[in-house]
C-alpha positions in Angstrom: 0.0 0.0 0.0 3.0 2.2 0.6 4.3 1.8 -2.4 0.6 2.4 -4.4 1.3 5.9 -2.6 4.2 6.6 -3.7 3.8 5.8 -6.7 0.1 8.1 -7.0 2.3 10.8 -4.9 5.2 11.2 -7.2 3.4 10.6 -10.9 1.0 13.4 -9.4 3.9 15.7 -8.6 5.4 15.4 -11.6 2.2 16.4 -13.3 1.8 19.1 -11.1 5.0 20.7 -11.6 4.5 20.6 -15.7 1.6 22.3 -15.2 2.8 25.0 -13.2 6.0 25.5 -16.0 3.9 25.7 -18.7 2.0 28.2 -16.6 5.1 30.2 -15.4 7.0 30.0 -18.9 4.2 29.9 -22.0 1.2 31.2 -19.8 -0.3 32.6 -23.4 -0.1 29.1 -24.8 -1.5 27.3 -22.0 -4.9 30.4 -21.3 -5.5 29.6 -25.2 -5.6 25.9 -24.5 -7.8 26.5 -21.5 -10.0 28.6 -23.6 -10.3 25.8 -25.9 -10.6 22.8 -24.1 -13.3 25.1 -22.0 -15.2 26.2 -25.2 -15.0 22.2 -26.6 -16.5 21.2 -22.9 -19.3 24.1 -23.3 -20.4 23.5 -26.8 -20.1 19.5 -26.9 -20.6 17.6 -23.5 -23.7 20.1 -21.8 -25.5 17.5 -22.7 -23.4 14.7 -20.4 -23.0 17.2 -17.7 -26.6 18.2 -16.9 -27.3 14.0 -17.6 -24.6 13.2 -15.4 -25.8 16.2 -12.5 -29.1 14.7 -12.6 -28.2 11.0 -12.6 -26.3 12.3 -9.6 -28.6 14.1 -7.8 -31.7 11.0 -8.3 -29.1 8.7 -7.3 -28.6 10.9 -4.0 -32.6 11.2 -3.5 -32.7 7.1 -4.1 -30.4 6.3 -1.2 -31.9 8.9 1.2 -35.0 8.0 1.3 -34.7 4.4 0.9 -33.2 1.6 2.8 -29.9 2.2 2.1 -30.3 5.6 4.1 -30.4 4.0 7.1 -26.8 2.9 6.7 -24.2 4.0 9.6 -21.0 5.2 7.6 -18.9 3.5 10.0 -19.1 0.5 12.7 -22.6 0.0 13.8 -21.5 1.4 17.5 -20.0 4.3 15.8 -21.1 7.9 16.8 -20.7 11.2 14.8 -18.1 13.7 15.8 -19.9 16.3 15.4 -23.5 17.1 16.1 -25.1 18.3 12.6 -25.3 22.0 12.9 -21.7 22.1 13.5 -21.2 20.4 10.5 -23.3 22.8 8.8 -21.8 25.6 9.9 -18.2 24.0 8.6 -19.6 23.7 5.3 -21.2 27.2 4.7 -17.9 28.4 7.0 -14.9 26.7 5.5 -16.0 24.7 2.2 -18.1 27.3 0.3 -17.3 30.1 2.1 -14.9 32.2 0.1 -17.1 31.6 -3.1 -20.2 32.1 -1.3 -18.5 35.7 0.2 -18.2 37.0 -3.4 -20.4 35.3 -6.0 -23.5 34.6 -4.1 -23.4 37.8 -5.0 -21.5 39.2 -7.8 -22.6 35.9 -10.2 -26.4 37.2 -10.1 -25.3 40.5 -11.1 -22.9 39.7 -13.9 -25.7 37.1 -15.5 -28.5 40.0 -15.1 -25.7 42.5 -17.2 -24.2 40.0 -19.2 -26.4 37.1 -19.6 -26.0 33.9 -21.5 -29.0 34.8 -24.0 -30.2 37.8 -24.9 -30.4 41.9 -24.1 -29.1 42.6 -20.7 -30.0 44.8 -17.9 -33.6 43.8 -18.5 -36.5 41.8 -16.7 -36.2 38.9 -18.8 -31.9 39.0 -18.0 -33.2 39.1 -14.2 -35.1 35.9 -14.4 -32.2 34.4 -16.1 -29.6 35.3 -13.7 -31.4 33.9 -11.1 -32.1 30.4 -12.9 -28.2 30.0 -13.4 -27.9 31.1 -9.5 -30.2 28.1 -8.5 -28.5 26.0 -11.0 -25.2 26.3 -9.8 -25.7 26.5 -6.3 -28.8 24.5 -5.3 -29.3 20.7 -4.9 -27.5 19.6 -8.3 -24.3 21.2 -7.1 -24.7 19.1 -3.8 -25.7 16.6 -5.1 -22.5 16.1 -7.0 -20.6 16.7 -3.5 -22.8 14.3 -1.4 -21.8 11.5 -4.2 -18.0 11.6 -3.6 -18.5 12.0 0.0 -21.0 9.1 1.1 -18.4 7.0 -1.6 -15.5 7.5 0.5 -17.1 7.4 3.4 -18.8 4.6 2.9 -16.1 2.4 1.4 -13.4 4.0 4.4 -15.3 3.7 7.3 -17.8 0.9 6.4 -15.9 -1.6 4.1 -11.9 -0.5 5.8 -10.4 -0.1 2.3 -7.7 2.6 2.1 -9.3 6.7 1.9 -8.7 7.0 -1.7 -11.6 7.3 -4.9 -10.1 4.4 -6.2 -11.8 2.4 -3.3 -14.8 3.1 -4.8 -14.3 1.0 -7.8 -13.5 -1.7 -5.9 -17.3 -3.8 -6.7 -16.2 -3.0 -10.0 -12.5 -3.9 -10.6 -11.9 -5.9 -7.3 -8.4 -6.1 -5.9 -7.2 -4.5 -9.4 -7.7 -0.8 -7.3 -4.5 -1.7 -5.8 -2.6 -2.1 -8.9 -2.1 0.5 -12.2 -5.9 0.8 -12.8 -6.3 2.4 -9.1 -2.8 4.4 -9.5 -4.4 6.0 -12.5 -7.7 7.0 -10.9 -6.0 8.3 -8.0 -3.5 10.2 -9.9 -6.4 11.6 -11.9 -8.1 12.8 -8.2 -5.3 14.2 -7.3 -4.5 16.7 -10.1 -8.4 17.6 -10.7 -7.4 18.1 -6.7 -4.7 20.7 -7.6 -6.4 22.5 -10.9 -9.6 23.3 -8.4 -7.9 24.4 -5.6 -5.6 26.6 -7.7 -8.9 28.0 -9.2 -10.4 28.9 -6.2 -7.5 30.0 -4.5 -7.1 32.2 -8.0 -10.6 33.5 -7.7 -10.0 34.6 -3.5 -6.5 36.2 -4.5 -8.5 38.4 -7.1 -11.4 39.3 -4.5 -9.0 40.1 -2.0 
């Protein structure tokens, strides 16, 4: 297991750092590319994301109210930590915070000047605005985050395999998690990891 992350820990390093030098030495070359890849993402997969959001989001409703709900993300003796409005207050306090600071606000307002369709700074742009608002950060957003989290959780603290996404795929691929497949898939957690934490560390520099 040592070596599995080792091996995640210095492939994802070395990925890392390539990223940052192309960042620090051709930053033109690497924004265009962004652009692109962005634009290609936009005009071509919508149509997987908002499928994949909602198959996300149903899945999420499925296991809450059905039997599965019930299930204790741990030993069945096992207590939470933390009552739940202190885990509420971490998440609107420490997860979402810094982006909930600034664009719970400013995102209305650019989509009511600027929208995605159509004149702006008018009634129509305002009803807009506030669509992509609840879009973005109402139940499919969370639902997306609740996903990963009962996954982990469930395969840590339930099933005792090691606290990586790769553990996930484990009623899929077996004891294979262990070997390249699982490297790859934790290597892949790890950079998204890095890009999205660079983003929104980006963002907070800027509003700062």
């Amino acid at each position: 297991m040592m070596n599995h992350k080792r091996s995640v820990f210095y492939v994802s390093l070395a990925f890392s750092l390539i990223l940052i030098g192309l960042g620090a030495f051709i930053p033109d070359k690497l924004e265009t590319f962004s652009h692109s890849a962005l634009s290609f993402i936009y005009n071509n997969l919508g149509w997987f994301i908002l499928g994949a959001v909602f198959i996300f989001f149903s899945f999420c409703m499925y296991l809450g109210f059905s039997k599965f709900g019930h299930i204790r993300l741990g030993d069945d003796n096992d207590k939470p930590e933390y009552n739940t409005a202190t885990w509420v207050g971490m998440l609107f306090s420490a997860s979402i915070g810094i982006s909930l600071v600034f664009w719970g606000v400013a995102e209305p307002v650019s989509y009511y000047i600027s929208p995605p369709m159509g004149p702006g700074m008018t009634e129509q742009s305002a009803k807009t605005a506030m669509q992509y608002v609840y879009l973005h950060w109402g139940v499919s957003a969370w639902a997306c985050y609740a996903l990963v989290g009962v996954s982990l959780a469930f395969f840590q603290f339930r099933k005792k395999l090691p606290s990586s996404l790769s553990s996930v795929f484990y009623p899929l691929i077996g004891d294979r998690i262990k070997g390249s497949i699982g490297k790859w898939v934790d290597v892949l957690v790890v950079l998204s990891i890095v890009i999205g934490i660079a983003t929104s560390l980006g963002f907070g520099t800027l509003q700062v």
